[in-house]
C-alpha positions in Angstrom: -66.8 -10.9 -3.9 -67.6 -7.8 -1.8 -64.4 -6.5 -0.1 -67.0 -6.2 3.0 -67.1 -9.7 3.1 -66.3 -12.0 6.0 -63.1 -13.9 5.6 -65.0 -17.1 5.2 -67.5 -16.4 2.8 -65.0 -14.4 0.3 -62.5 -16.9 0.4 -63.8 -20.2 1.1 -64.6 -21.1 -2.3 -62.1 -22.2 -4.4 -61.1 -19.5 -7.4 -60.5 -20.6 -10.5 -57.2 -20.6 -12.4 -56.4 -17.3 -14.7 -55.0 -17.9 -17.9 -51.8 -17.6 -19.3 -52.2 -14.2 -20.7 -53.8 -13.1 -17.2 -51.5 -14.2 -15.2 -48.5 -12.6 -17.2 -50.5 -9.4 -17.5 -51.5 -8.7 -13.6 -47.9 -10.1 -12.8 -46.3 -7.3 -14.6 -48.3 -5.0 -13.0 -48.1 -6.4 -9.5 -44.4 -6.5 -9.4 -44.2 -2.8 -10.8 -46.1 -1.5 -7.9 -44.2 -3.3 -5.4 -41.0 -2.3 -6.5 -42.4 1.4 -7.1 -42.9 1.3 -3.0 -40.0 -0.9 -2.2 -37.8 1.9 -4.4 -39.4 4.8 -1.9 -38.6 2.6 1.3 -42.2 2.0 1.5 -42.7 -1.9 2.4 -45.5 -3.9 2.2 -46.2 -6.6 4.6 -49.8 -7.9 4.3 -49.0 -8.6 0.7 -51.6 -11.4 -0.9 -54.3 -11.2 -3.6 -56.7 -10.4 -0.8 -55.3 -6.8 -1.1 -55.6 -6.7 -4.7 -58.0 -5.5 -6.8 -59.1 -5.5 -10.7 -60.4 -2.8 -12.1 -61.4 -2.4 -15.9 -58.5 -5.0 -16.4 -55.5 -3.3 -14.2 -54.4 -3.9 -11.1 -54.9 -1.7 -7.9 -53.0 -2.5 -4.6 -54.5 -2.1 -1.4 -52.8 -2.7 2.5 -50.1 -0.1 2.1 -50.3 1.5 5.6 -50.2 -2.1 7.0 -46.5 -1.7 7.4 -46.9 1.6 9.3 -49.7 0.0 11.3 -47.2 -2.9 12.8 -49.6 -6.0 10.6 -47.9 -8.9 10.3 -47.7 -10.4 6.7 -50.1 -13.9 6.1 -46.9 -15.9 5.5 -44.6 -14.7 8.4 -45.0 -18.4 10.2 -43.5 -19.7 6.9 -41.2 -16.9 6.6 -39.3 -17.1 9.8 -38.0 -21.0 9.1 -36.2 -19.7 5.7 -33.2 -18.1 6.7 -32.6 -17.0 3.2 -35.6 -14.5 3.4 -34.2 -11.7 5.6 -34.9 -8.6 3.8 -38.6 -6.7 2.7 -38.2 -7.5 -0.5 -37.0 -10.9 -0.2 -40.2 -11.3 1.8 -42.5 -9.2 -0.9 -40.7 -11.8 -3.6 -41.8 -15.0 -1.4 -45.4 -13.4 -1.2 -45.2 -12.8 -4.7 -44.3 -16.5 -5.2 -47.6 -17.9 -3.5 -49.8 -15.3 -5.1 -48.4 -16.4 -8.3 -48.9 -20.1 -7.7 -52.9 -19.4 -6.5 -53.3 -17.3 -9.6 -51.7 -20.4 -11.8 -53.5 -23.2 -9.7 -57.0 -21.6 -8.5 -56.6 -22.1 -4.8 -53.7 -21.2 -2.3 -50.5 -23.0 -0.9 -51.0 -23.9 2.6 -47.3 -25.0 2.8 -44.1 -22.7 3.2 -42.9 -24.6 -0.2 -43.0 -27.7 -1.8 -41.2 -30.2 -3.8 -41.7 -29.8 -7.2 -44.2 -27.6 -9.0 -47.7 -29.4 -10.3 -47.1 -31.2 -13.8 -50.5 -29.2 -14.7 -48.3 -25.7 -14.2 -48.1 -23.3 -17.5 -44.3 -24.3 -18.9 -43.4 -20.6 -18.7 -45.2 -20.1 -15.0 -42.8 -23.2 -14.0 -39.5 -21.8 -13.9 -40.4 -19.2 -11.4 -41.9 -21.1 -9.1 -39.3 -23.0 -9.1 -37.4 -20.0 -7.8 -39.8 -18.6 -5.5 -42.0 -21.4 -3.4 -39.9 -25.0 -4.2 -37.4 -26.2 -1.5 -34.6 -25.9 -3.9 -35.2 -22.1 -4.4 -35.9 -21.0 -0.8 -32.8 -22.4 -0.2 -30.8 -20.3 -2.3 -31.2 -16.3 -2.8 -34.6 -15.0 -3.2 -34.6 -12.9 -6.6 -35.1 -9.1 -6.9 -38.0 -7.6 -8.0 -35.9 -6.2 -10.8 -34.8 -9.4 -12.1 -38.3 -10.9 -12.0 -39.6 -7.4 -14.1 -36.3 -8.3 -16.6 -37.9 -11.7 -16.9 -39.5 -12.8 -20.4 -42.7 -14.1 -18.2 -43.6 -10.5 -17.1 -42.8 -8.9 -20.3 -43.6 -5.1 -20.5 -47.2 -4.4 -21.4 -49.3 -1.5 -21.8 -50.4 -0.3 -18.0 -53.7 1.4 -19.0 -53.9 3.5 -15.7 -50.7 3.6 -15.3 -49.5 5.3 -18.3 -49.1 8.8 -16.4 -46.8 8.6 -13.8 -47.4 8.5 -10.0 -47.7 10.9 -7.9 -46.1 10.0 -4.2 -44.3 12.5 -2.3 -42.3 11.9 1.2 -40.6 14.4 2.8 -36.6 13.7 3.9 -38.0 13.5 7.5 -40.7 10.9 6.7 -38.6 9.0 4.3 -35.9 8.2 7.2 -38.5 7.0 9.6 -39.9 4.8 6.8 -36.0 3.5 6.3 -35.8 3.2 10.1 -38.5 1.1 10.5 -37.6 -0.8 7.6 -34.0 -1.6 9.2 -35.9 -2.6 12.1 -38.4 -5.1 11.4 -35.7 -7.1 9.1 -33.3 -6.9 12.5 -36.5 -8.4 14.3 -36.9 -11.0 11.7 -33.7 -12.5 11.5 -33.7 -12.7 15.4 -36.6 -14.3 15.1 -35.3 -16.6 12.4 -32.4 -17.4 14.8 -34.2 -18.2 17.9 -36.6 -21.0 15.3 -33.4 -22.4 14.0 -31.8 -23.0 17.7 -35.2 -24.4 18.5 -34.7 -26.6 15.6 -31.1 -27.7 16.7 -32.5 -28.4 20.2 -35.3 -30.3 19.1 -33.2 -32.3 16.5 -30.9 -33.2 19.1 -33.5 -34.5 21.6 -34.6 -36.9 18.9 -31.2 -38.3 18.2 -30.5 -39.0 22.4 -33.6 -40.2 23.0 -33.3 -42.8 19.7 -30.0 -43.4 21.0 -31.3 -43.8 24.4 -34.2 -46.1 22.9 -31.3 -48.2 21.4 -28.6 -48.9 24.0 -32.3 -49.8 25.6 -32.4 -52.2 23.4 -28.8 -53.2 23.2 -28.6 -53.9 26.8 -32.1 -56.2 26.3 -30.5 -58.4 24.2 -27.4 -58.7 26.4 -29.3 -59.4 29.1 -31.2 -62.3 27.7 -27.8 -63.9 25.8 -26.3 -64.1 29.3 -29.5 -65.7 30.6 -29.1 -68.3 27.7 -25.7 -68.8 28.2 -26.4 -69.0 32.3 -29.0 -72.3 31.3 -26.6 -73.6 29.2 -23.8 -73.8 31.4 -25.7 -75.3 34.6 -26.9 -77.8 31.9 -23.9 -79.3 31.4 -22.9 -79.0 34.9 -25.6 -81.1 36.4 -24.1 -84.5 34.8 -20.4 -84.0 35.9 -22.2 -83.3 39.4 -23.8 -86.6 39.1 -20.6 -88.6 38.2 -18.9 -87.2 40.6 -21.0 -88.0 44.0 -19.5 -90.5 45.5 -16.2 -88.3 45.5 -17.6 -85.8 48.8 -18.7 -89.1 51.3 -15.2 -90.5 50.3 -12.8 -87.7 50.6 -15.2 -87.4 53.8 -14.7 -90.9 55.3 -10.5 -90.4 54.6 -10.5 -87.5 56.2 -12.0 -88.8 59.9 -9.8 -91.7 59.2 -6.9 -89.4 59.7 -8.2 -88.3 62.3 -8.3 -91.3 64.1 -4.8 -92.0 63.2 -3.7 -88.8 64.8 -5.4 -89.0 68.2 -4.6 -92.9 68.8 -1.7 -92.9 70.8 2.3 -94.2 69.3 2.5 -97.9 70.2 5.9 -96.9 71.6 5.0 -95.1 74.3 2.2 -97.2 75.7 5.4 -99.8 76.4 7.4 -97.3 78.2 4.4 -96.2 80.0 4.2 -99.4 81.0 8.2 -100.3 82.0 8.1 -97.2 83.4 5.0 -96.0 85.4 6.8 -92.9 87.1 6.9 -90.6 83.9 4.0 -87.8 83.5 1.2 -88.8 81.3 1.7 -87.4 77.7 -0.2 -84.2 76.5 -3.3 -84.2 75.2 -3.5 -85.0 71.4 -2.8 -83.1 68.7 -6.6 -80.9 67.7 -8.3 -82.0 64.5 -8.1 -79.2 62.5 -4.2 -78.8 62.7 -2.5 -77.6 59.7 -0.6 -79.9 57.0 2.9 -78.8 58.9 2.1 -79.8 62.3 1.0 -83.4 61.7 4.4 -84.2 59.6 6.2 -82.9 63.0 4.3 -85.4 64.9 4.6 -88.2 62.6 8.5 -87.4 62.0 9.1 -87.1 66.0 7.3 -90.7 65.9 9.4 -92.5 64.0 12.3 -90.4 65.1 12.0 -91.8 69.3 14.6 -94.0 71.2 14.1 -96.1 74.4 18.3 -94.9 74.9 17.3 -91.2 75.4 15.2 -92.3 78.6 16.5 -92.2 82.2 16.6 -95.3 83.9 14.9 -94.8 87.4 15.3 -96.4 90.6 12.5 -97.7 92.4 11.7 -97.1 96.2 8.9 -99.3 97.1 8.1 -98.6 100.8 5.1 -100.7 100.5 6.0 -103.3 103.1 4.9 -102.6 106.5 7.3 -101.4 109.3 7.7 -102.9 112.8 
């Protein structure tokens, strides 16, 4: 397509899938012009086959001010949860990775890796991908660019274009401002990475108390209704004993005013002296109802406990005749 091209219409057909030979071929040379720049401090960021182009069979790599220009690479939302991508060229050799998969597969990975590599992949493609875009491999240590070049895929080929060697001059001045910013995107990416994975921890911890929550929710449910169960149960078997047991209240009842009864009725003994003897005070009032255990066995023992010999005899003066 036209490099002129809206997004859409250049890339929202699916490509088809190069061939073996293709794919180790533009490989080679792909990796030899990233490491060329990586080796002058020169790093790429907007690094995809959108910025590559074929010409008479070679490859010809386009984006290099993006760096210099502050653009983001396509796969810095993917690169920012892999902690093990902290350097430029770690990040050129996960680019690298999903530029090698569309070239194998026809289309791109939308994922930041995957699984396990397509059982349709070339068996000398495979292992690398492996490496490069599987969540074993991001996992470990990215590869260099040099060990990828030293790999058997990517053997070394005639360059065509690249025969006669490059021409790219910095001066000292401009080469230490390159390294500088260099130093200081990778410092900004593994802050970034940093704040993601605290996020992470957060967010994985708020799951775990709010399942935990969601089951003591549960846990207390369940003790809830076993104590209502065991609450029917109980008044169950009450209500029979209640039953067999009702005539016990009126007769404890009926015994107790009966006591009663006997307590306020006077001693038989002192209605006779009262009688003999009609000069003696009246006796106190009666005991009250709802004296204690103690204080009716003191009445009952000073009962049985009276003698007519501890009384006074009295002498009589009847001055009811009349005088004259």
């Amino acid at each position: 397509p036209k490099p002129k091209l809206p997004y859409l219409k250049k890339y929202a057909l699916r490509g088809r899938a190069l061939s073996l030979m293709e794919i180790r071929k533009f490989g080679r040379q792909i990796l030899e012009a990233v490491k060329y720049l990586h080796d002058r401090h020169v790093p790429i960021t907007c690094f995809h086959l959108g910025n590559i182009f074929i010409e008479a069979s070679n490859v010809k790599l386009a984006g290099i001010e993006t760096a210099i220009l502050g653009v983001p690479s396509p796969y810095r939302h993917y690169i920012i949860t892999l902690r093990k991508i902290q350097t430029k060229e770690a990040e050129a050799v996960y680019a690298f990775g999903h530029m090698l998969y569309e070239m194998t597969f026809g289309e791109p990975l939308k994922l930041a890796c995957i699984e396990q590599v397509p059982p349709t992949c070339h068996p000398e493609i495979k292992p690398i991908l492996e490496m490069l875009i599987t969540s074993a491999g991001v996992k470990a240590s990215m590869p260099s660019l040099g060990a990828l070049l030293s790999s058997p895929v990517f053997p070394e080929l005639p360059l065509g274009l690249m025969d006669s060697k490059p021409q790219f001059k910095l001066t000292a001045k401009v080469k230490e401002a390159l390294r500088g910013a260099r130093d200081s995107a990778e410092s900004q990416l593994q802050d970034e990475q940093k704040k993601i994975s605290q996020l992470k921890r957060i967010n994985t911890a708020k799951e775990k108390e709010k399942a935990l929550s969601e089951e003591e929710k549960r846990r207390r449910m369940k003790a809830r209704k076993k104590s209502l169960v065991t609450t029917q149960s109980t008044d169950s078997l009450s209500e029979p004993r209640s039953k067999s047991s009702g005539a016990s209240p009126r007769a404890s009842k009926m015994a107790k005013q009966k006591s009663l009864a006997i307590e306020e009725s006077p001693p038989p003994s002192a209605e006779v002296s009262r009688k003999a003897s009609p000069a003696p005070p009246p006796p106190g009032p009666p005991p009250p109802a709802a004296s204690s255990g103690s204080g009716r066995g003191a009445l009952l023992s000073s009962i049985s406990d009276f003698s007519k010999n501890g009384l006074k005899k009295s002498v009589t003066n009847d001055r009811s005749a009349p005088q004259v």
